[in-house]
N, C-alpha and C positions, 0 to 999 in steps of 0.2 A: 130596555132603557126608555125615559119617561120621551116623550118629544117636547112637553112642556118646558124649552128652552129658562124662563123667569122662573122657574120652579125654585122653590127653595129645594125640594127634594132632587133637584136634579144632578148627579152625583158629581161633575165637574166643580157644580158653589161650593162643594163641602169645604174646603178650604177656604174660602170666605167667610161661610153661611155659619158657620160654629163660632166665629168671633162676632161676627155683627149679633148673633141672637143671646149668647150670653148663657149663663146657669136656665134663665127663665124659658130655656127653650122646649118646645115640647117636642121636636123630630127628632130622630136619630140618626146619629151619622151615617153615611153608608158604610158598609163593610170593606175591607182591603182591596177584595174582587170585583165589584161594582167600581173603588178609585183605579184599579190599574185597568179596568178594560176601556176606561177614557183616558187612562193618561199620555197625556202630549197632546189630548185633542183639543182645539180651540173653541170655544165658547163661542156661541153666535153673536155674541153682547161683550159676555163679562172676563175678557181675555185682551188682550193689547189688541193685537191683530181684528178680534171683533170691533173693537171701541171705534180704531183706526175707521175701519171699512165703513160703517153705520153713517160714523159723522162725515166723511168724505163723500158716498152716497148721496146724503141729503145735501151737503153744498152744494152738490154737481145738479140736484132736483130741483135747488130753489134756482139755478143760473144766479151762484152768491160768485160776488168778486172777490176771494178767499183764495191762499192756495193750499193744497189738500195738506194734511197730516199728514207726515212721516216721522220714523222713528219708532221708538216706545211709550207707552203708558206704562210705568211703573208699577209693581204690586201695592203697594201703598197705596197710590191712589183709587186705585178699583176697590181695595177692602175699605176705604176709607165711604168711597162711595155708597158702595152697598151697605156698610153700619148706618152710615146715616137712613139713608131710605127705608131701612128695616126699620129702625129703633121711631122712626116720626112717621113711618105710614105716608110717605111721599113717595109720586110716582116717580120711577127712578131715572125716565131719560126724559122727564123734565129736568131734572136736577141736575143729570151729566149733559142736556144739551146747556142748560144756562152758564155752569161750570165753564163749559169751554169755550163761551163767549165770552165770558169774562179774561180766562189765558188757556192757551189750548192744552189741550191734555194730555200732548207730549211734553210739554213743556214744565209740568208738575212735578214736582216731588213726592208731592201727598196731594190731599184735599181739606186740607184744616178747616177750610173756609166752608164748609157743606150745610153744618148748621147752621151759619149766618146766612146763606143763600137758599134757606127752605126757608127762614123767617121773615126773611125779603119778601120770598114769591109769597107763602101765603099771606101777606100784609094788604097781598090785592087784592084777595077771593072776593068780598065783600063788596068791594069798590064798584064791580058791576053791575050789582042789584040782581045779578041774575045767576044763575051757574055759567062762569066762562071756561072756557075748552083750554086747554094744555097750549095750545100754540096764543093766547089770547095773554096769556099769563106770563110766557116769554115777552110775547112782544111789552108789555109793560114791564118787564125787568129790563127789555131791552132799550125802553123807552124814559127809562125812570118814571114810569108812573102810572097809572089808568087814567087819569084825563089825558094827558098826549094820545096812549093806545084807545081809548075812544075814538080821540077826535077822527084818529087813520081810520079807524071802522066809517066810522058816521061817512066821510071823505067817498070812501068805498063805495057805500051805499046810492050817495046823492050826485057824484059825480065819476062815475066808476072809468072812464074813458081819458079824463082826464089828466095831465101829468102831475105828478106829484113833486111835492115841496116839500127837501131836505129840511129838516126842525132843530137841526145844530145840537145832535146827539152824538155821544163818541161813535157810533156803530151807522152812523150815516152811510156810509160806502156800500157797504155791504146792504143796506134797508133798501134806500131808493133809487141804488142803482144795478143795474145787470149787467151781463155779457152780451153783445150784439155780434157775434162773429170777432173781430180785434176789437170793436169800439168799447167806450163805457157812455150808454145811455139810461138816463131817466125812467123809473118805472111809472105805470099810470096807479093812480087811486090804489083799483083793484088789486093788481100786480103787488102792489106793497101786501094789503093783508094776503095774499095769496102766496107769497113769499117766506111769511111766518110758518104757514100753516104746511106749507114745503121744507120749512129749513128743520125740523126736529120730529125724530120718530113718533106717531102714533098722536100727532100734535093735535088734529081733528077729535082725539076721545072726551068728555067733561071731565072735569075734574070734581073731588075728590074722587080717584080709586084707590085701591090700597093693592102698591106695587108685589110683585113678586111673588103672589100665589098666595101671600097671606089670611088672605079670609077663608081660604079652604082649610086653614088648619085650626079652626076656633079664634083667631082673634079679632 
């Protein structure tokens, strides 16, 4: 069995991976035997139970004032998820970490919204003149904008010890401040971008990559 967990070949997505890629697909499903000797196992990622864990994880990494996921993730929304990311070549837990800043993702029905939130994020690539990293992209989705998420970089840089100054964004709580034992105290400079780059998987890689194993099979 593959270990490549993002694998499109990896026989648990088959039930995904056959709708998100459509006629145009060039893998083959797996066989009946390869589905039953995973079935019932959970997907390190693309499974309720994964989604759940990932994102609960990194709140608990960033010390976000959030409280975890429970519940379910719906099928719907993970197929929804993964169509989108297949079919635009976005990395996928950009997409499921932004998703569920926006409403968590037990809370979902679907993800209708996917498209509109990969046209968002990549509206910034640009914006930084340079290649920004996965967690830099968040934070301006989470910021409404790359000047704000600048300014926090630049902040970082020039006054990194400093305490930070909430900018009257919906996601303040959670941005500039943390858990102190019971308290809720003020993050510094730093701690803000350090925050981001904790709060979504693999948030430190640049962006564009092409999620889910895709360039291994020709595209």
């Amino acid at each position: 069995m593959s270990q490549d967990f993002n694998s499109r070949n990896y026989p648990f997505l088959t039930q995904f991976a056959e709708t998100a890629t459509g006629e145009e697909s060039e893998t083959e499903p797996a066989s009946e035997d390869t589905k039953s000797a995973v079935q019932g196992y959970d997907h390190p990622m693309f499974s309720s139970d994964g989604m759940i864990n990932i994102v609960n994880y990194n709140r608990g990494f960033s010390n976000s004032i959030e409280d975890k996921l429970s519940g379910k993730v719906q099928d719907k929304t993970i197929k929804d998820l993964i169509q989108n990311a297949y079919k635009q070549k976005f990395p996928v837990q950009l997409l499921m970490f932004s998703a569920d800043l926006d409403k968590k993702l037990t809370d979902r029905s679907d993800m209708s919204d996917a498209s509109s939130i990969i046209q968002k994020l990549s509206s910034y690539v640009n914006g930084f003149g340079r290649p920004p990293k996965n967690f830099e992209l968040f934070m301006a989705y989470a910021v409404d904008g790359v000047g704000p998420a600048q300014q926090l970089i630049q902040k970082a840089l020039d006054k990194p010890n400093d305490k930070a100054t909430p900018i009257g964004s919906k996601h303040d709580d959670i941005i500039f401040y943390k858990k102190k034992f019971d308290d809720k105290v003020l993050r510094t400079n730093k701690e803000v971008v350090q925050f981001f780059a904790k709060r979504m998987l693999n948030g430190s890689d640049f962006f564009p990559h092409l999620p889910l194993g895709v360039s291994a099979i020709g595209h």
